[in-house]
Structure formats: C-alpha cells, structure tokens
BAVEXFI-29883 format. One record per atom (N, C-alpha, C): residue in three letters; x negated, y negated, z negated. Coordinates in steps of 0.05 Angstrom, whole numbers, padded with zeros to 5 digits, always signed. Layout:
N
ALAXYZ;...
//
This chain:
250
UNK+00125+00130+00220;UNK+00123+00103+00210;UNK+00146+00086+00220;UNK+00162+00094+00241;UNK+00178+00075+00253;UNK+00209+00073+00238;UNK+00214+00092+00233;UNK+00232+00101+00211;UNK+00232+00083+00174;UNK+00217+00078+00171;UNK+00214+00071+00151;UNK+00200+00038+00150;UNK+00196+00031+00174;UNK+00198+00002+00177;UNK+00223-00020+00174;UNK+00235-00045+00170;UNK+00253-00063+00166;UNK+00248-00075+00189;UNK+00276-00069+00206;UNK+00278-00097+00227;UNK+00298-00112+00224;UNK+00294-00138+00241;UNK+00310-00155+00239;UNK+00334-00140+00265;UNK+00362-00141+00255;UNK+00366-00126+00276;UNK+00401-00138+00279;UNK+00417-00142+00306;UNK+00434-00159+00310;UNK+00463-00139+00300;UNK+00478-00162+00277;UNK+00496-00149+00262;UNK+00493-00139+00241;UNK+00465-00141+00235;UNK+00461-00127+00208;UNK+00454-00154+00184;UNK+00449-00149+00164;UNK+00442-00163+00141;UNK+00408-00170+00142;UNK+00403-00202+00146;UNK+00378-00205+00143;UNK+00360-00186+00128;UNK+00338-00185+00139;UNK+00310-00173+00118;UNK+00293-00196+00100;UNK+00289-00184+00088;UNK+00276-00205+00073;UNK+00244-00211+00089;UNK+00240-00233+00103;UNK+00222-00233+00119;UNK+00199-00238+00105;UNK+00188-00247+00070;UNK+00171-00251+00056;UNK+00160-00218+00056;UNK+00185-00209+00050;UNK+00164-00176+00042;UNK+00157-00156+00071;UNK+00173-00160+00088;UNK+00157-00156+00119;UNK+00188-00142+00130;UNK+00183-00148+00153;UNK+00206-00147+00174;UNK+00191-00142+00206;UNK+00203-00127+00231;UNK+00191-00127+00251;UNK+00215-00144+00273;UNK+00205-00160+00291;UNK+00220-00174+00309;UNK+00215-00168+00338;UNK+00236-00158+00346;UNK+00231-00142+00381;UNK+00243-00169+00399;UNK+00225-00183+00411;UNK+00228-00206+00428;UNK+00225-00207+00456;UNK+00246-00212+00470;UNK+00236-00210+00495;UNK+00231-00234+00499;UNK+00209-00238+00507;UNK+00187-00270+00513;UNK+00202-00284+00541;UNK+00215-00297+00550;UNK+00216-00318+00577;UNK+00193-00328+00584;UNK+00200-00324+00612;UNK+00176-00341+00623;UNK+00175-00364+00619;UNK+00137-00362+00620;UNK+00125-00399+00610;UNK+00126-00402+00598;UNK+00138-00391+00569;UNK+00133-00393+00543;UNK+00105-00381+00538;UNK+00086-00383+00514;UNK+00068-00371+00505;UNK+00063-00356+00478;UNK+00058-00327+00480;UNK+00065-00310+00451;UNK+00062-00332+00430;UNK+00041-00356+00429;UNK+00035-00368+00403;UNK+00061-00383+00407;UNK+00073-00397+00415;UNK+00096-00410+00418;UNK+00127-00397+00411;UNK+00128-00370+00420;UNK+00147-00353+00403;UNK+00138-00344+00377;UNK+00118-00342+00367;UNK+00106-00344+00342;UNK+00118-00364+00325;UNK+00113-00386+00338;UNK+00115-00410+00319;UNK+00150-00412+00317;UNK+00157-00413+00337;UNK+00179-00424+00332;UNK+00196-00399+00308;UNK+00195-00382+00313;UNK+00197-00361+00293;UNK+00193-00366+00259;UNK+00160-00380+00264;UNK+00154-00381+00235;UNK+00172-00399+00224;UNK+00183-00425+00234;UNK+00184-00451+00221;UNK+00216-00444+00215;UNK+00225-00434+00227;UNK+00250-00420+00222;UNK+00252-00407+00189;UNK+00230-00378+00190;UNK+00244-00360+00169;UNK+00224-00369+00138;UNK+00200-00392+00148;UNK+00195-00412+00129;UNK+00210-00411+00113;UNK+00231-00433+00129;UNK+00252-00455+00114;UNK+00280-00433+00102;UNK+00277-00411+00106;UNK+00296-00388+00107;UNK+00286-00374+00072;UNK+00262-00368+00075;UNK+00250-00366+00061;UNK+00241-00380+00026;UNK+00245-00415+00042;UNK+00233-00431+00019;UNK+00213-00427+00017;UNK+00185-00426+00034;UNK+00161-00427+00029;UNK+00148-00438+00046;UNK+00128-00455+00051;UNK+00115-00477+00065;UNK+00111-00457+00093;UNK+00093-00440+00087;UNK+00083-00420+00114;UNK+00088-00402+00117;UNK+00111-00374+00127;UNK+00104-00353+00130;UNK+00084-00340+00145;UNK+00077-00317+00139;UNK+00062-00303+00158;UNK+00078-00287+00177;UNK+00070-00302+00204;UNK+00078-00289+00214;UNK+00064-00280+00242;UNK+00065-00256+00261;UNK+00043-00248+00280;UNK+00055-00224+00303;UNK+00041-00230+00327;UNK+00044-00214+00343;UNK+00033-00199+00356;UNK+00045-00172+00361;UNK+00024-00149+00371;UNK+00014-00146+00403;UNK-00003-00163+00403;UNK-00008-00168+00446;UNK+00000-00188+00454;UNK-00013-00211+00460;UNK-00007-00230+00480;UNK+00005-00223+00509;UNK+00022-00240+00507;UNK+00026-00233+00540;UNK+00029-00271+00551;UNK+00021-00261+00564;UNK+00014-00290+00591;UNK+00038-00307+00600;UNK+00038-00330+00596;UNK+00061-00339+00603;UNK+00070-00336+00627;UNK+00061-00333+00645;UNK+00073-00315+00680;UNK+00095-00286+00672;UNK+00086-00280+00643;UNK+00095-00253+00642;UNK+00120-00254+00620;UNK+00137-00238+00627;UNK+00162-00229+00601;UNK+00161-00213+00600;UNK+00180-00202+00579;UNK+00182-00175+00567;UNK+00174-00175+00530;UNK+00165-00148+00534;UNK+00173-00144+00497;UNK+00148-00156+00492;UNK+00155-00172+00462;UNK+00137-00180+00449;UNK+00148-00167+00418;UNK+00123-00164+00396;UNK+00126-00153+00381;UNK+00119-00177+00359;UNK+00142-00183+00332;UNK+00129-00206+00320;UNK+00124-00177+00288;UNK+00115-00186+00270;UNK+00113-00175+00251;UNK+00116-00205+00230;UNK+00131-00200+00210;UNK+00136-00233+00190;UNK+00127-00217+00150;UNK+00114-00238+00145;UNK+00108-00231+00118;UNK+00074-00208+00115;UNK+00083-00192+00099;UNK+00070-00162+00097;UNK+00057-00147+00114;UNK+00082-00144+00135;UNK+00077-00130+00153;UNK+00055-00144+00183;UNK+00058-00162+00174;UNK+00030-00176+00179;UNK+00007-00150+00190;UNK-00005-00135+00165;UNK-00024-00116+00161;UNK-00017-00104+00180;UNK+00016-00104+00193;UNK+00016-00077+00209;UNK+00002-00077+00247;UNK+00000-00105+00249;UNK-00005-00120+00275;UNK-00031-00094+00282;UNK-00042-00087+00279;UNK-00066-00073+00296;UNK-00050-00044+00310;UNK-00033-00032+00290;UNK-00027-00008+00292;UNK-00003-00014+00316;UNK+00013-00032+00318;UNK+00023-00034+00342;UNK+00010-00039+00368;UNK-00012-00061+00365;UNK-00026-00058+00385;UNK-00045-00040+00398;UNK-00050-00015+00393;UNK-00057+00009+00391;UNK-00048+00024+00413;UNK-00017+00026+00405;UNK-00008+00042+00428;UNK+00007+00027+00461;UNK+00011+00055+00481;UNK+00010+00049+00492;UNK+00026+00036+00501;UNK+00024+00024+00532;UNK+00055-00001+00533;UNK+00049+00006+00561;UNK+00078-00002+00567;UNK+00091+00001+00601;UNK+00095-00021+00618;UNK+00082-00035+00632;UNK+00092-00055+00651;UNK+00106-00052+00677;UNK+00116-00062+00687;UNK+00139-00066+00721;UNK+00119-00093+00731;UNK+00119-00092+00754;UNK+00114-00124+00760;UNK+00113-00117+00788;UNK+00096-00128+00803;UNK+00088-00144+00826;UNK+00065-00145+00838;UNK+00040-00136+00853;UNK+00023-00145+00856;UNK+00025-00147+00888;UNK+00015-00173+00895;UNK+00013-00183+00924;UNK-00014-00183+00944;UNK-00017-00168+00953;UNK-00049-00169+00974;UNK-00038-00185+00997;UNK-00069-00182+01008;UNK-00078-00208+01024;UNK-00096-00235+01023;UNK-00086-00238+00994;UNK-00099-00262+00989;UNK-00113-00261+00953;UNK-00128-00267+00945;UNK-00134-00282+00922;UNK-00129-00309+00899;UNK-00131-00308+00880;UNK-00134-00334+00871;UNK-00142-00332+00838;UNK-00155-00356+00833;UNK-00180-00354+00814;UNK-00166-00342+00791;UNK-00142-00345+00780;UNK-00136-00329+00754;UNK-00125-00303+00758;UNK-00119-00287+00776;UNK-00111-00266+00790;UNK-00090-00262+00782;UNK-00068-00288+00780;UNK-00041-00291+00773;UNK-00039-00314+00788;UNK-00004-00328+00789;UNK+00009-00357+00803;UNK+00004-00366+00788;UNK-00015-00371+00768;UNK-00022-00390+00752;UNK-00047-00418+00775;UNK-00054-00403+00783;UNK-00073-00426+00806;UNK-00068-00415+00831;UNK-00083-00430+00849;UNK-00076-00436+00889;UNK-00086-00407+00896;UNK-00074-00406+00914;UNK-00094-00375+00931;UNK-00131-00395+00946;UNK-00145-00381+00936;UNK-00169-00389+00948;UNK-00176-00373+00965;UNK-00174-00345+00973;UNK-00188-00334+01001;UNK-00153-00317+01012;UNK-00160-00322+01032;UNK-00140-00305+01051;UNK-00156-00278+01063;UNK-00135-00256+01066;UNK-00154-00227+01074;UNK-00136-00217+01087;UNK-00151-00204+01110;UNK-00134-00189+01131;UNK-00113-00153+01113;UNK-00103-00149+01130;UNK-00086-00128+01110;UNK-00074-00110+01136;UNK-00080-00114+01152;UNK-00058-00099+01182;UNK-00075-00070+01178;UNK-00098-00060+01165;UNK-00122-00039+01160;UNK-00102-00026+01145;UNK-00090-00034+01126;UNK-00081-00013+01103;UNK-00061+00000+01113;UNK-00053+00031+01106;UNK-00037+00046+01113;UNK-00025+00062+01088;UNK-00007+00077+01093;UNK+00007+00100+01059;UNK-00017+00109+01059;UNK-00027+00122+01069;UNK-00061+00144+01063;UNK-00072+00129+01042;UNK-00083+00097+01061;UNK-00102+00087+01045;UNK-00089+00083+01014;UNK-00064+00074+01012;UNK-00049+00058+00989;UNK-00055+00093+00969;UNK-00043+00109+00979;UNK-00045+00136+00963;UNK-00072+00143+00949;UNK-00094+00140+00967;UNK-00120+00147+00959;UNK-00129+00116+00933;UNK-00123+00100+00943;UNK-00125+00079+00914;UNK-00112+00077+00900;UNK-00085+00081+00899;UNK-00069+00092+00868;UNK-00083+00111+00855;UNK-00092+00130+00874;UNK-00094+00152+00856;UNK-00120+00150+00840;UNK-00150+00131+00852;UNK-00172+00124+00834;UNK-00166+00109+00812;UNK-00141+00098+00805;UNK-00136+00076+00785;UNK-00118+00101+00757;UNK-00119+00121+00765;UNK-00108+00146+00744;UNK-00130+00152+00727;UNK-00128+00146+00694;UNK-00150+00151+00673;UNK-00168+00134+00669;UNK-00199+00138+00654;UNK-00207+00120+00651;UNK-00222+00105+00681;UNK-00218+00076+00674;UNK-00226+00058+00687;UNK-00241+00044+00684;UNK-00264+00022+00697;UNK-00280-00005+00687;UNK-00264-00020+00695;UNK-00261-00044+00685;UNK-00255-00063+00692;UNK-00256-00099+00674;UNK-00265-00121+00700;UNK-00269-00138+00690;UNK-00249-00161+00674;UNK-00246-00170+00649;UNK-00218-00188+00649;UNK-00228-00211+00666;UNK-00200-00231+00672;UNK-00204-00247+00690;UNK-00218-00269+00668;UNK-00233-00286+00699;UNK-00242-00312+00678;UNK-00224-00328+00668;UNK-00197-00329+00671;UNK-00181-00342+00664;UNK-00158-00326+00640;UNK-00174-00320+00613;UNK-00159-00299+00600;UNK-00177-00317+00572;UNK-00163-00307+00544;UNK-00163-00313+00519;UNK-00191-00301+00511;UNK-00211-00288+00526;UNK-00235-00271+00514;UNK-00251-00294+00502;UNK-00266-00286+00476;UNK-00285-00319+00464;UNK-00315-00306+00476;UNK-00333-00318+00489;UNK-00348-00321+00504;UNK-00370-00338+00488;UNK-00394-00341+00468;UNK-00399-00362+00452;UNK-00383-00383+00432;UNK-00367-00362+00426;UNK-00349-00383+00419;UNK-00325-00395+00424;UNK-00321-00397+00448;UNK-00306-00412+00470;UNK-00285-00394+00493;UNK-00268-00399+00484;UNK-00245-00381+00508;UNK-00257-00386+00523;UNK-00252-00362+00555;UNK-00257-00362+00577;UNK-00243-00374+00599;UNK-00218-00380+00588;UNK-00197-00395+00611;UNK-00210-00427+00605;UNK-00218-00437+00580;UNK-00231-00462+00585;UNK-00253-00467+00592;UNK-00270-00448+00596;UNK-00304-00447+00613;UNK-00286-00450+00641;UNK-00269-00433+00647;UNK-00258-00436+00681;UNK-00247-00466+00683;UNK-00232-00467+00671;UNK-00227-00502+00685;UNK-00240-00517+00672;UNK-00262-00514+00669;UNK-00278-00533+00667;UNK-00305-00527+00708;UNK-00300-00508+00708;UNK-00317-00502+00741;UNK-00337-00480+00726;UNK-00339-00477+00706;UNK-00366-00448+00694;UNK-00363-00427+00699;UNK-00392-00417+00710;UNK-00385-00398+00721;UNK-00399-00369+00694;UNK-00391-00361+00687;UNK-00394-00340+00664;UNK-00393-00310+00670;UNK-00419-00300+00660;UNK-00416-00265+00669;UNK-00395-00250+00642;UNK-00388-00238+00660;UNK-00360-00222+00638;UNK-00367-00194+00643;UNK-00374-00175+00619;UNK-00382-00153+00614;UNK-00356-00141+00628;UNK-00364-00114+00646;UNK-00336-00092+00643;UNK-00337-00080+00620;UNK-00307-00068+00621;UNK-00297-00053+00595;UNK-00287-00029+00615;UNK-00287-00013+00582;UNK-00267+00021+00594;UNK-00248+00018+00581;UNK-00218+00027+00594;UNK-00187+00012+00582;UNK-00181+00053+00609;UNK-00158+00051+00595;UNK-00143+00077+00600;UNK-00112+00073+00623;UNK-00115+00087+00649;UNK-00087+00082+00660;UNK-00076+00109+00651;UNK-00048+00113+00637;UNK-00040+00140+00640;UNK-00026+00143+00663;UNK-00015+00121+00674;UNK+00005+00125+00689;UNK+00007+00096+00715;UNK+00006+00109+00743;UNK+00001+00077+00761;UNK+00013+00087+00780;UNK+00047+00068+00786;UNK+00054+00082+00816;UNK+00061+00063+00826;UNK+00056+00063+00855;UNK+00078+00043+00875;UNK+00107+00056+00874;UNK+00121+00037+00867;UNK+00151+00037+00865;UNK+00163+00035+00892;UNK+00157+00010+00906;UNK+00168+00009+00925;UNK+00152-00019+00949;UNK+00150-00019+00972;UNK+00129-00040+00981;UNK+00151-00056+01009;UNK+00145-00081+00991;UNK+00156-00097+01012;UNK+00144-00125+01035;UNK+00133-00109+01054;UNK+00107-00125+01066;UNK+00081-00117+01049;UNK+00078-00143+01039;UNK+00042-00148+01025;UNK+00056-00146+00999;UNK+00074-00148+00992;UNK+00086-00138+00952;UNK+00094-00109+00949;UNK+00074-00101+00931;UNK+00073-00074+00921;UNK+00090-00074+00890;UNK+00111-00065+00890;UNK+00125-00070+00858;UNK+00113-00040+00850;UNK+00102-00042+00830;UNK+00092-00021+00809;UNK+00100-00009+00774;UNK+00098+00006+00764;UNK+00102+00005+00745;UNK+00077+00025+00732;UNK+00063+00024+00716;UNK+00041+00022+00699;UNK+00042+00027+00666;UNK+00033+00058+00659;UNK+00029+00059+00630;UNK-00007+00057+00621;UNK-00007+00048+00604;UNK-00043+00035+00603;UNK-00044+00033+00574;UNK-00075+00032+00562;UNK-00083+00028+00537;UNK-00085+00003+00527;UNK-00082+00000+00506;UNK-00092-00023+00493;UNK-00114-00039+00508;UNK-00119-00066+00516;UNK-00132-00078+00522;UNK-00140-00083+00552;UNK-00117-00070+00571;UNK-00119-00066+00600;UNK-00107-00095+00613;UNK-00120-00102+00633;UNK-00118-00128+00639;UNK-00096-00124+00659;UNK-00067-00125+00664;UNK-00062-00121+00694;UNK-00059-00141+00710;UNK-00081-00162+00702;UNK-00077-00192+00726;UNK-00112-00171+00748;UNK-00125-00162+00734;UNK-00151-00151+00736;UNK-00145-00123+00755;UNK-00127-00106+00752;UNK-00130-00086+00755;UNK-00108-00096+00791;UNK-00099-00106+00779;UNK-00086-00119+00810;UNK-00102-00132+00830;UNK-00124-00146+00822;UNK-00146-00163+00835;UNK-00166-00141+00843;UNK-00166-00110+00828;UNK-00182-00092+00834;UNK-00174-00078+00847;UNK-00138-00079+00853;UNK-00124-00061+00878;UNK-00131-00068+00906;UNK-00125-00096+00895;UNK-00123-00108+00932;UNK-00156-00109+00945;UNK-00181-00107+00927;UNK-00209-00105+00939;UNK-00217-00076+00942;UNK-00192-00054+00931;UNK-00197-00030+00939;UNK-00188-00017+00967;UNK-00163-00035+00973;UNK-00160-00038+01002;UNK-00157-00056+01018;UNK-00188-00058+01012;UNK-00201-00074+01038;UNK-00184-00101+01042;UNK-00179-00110+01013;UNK-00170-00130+01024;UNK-00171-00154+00994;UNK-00144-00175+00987;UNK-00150-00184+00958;UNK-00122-00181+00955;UNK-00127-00185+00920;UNK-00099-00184+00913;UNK-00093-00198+00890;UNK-00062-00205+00876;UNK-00066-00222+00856;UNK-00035-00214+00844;UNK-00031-00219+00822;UNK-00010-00209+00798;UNK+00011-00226+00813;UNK+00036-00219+00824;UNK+00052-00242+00830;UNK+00078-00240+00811;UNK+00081-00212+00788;UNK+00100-00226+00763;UNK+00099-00197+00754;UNK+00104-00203+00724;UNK+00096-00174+00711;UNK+00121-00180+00685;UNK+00119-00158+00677;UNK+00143-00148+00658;UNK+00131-00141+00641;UNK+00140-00140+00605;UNK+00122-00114+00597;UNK+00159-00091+00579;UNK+00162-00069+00595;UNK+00182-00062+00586;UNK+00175-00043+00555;UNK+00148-00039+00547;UNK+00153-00021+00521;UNK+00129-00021+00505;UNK+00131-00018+00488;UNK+00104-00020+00471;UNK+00113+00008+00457;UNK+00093+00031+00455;UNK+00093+00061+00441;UNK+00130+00065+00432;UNK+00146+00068+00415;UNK+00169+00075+00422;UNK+00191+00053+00428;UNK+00170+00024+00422;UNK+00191-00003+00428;UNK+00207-00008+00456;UNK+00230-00009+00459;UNK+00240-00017+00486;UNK+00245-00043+00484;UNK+00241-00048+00507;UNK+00251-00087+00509;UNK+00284-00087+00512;UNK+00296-00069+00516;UNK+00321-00067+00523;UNK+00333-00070+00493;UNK+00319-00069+00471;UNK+00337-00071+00442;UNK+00318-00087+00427;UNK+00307-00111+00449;UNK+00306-00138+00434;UNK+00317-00165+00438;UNK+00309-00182+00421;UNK+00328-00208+00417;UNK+00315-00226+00447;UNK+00336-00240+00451;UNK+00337-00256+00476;UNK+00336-00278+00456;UNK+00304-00294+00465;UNK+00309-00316+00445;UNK+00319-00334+00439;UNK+00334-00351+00465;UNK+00357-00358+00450;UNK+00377-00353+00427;UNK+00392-00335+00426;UNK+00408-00308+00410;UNK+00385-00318+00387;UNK+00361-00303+00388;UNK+00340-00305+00364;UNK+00343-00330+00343;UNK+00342-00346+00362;UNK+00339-00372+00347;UNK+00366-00385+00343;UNK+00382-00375+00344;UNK+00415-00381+00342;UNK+00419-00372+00320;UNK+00407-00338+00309;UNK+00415-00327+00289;UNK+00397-00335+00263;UNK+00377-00346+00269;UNK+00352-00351+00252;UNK+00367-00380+00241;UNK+00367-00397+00256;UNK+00381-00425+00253;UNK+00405-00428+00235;UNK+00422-00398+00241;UNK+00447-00396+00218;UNK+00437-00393+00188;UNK+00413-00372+00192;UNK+00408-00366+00158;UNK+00398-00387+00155;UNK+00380-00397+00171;UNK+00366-00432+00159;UNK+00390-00448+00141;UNK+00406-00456+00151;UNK+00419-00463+00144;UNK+00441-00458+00116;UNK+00442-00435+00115;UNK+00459-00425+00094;UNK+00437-00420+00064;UNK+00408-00414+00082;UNK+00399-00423+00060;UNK+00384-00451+00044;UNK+00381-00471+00062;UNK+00383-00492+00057;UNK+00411-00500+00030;UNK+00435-00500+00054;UNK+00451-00500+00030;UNK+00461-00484+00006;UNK+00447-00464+00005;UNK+00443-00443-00022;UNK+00441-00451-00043;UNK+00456-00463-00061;UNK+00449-00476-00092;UNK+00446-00444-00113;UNK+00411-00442-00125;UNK+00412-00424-00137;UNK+00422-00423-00160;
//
C-alpha cells in the first residue's frame, strides 16, 4: 500500500490534495494534532478552491509530545484507520519519585515517593513485566468520551470517574539510559497504548510514582519522522501554492 500512495513531498510537484495526498509532520511542542490539522486545512482549501477540505490525522499526540504526525487530505481521508493500526515507536522520558494528576508536565506533582529502594535488579524485573500484552488504565486527563463528555474535562472540573482497563500490546520497552530519577526509554507498542499511563504504571511498579516527563513519537509502521515536514517549512511551502493559486487566472 505504501508504494502506491501520493505524498506531499519536498521538491517535488504538488499532489492534488482534493483526490488524496499523505502529509508526514513533525508536530512541535504545545501545538495540538487538531491545530496542525487545521492549519493545514485552511491552507490546501484555498489551494484547492474549495470552502473545506478534508482533511485528518492518524493518532493524536499530546501537546507535551512531538514527533510524527500523520495528516491524510481529501480521499485519503478513508485511509486514517489503516494508519492508525500499526505499530509506532516512541523515545521520551519518564521520571519517578513523584506523581501528578495527568501523568505528564501538564499539571503540579501531587505525591512525592521515596526511590533510594530501587536498584538495576529491581528496574530489570519491571521492564521486563511491561513486554507483551498488558492492562492498562488511560489517564483521567486524556480525549476518552465518558457519557458523552471527554475525560480531561470531568478532571478539571474535580470528577472523579472509574476508567475501565484496556489490553494494548508492548512489543518492545527498554531503558536507554538513567540519569538519577529520569529513565530515557524507547518503546514499540500497539495502537491505542497510553505512554503517559504506562509510565505512571512504571514508577508504582517500583515501589515508587512516576510521570511522562517528554516523549517523542519517532515512527508510525514504515513512517519515519526523520522524512517529515518541519512545520514551519510546511506552511512556507503550502503558503507558496496558496498563493500562486489564488493568482491563477483560469
């Protein structure tokens, strides 16, 4: 399938983004996937000459987090499930010791936890339970609809909400390298794996808490983030065709 997809791709001749095109984005932090969405659409719109494109992405990622994001424009729309499917690779960060309610720097640390207990043994024997399938809870502070109602807005609002576990797949979970209480990791996982969750489930596996302190996502099934658009660049090159086709007299 990958072969015979249209990307938008640097140096080459636009795609026609009405009949479908794929966009490899690396997201900045604090931006939010719907926000590189948009800005995208209003662009190949007006590129286009048509009030709305369709346009969509395969996996949210959290604004704490960068890395590849996947847009699909037009058609290829339909294709959004089949990317999110496979598997994807993250790098990041996770910090024990302490807690805090979204199990990211998105809020305060609320409990502090001793950590002088943990040793390589212990750290070895809990990597290695987090290999295959797993349970695990998403945080209350995540996009899940709950009655209706996202779960990150039941949380700041003070609600307290039971959140079903799920089974989500690690193929792959290693410490990289540990500096103090920061464990940098890198992580291959299934569709739908929380890693603000699975970090919050490291640090209570040793005996202690833990919380996402910055995450990457380097690949989605054969996508590298290394051969996508820096959005700036993105919207530099998007902004040119805007333009040329604005002034396009047919």
């Amino acid at each position: 399938m990958t072969d015979e997809l249209v990307y938008m791709e640097k140096g080459k001749r636009r795609p026609l983004f009405k009949e479908g095109a794929v966009i490899l984005v690396d997201k900045p932090l604090e931006w939010t996937s719907f926000n590189v969405v948009t800005t995208v659409r209003n662009r190949v719109s007006r590129i286009e000459k048509v009030k709305r494109m369709k346009v969509g992405h395969a996996g949210t990622l959290d604004p704490l987090a960068t890395g590849l994001l996947i847009l699909c424009t037009g058609k290829y729309t339909k294709k959004i499930e089949h990317f999110q499917a496979q598997e994807k690779r993250y790098t990041g960060v996770i910090t024990i010791g302490a807690t805090r309610p979204s199990y990211d720097m998105e809020t305060e640390i609320d409990t502090h936890f001793p950590t002088e207990h943990v040793d390589d043994a212990m750290i070895a024997r809990v990597v290695d339970s987090f290999q295959g399938e797993i349970d695990q809870k998403p945080p209350i502070f995540s996009a899940i609809k709950v009655d209706g109602e996202r779960l990150y807005k039941k949380a700041r609002r003070g609600e307290k909400t039971e959140i079903k576990s799920r089974k989500v797949i690690v193929h792959h979970f290693e410490i990289t390298k540990q500096e103090g209480n920061d464990f940098h990791f890198v992580l291959d996982c299934s569709k739908g794996t929380y890693v603000r969750s699975l970090a919050f489930d490291f640090g209570k596996a040793l005996g202690s808490g833990g919380y996402l302190k910055s995450l990457r996502r380097e690949r989605i099934g054969d996508f590298d983030v290394q051969h996508a658009w820096e959005l700036d660049e993105l919207r530099a090159q998007l902004d040119n065709w805007k333009e040329i086709a604005i002034n396009h007299v047919d």
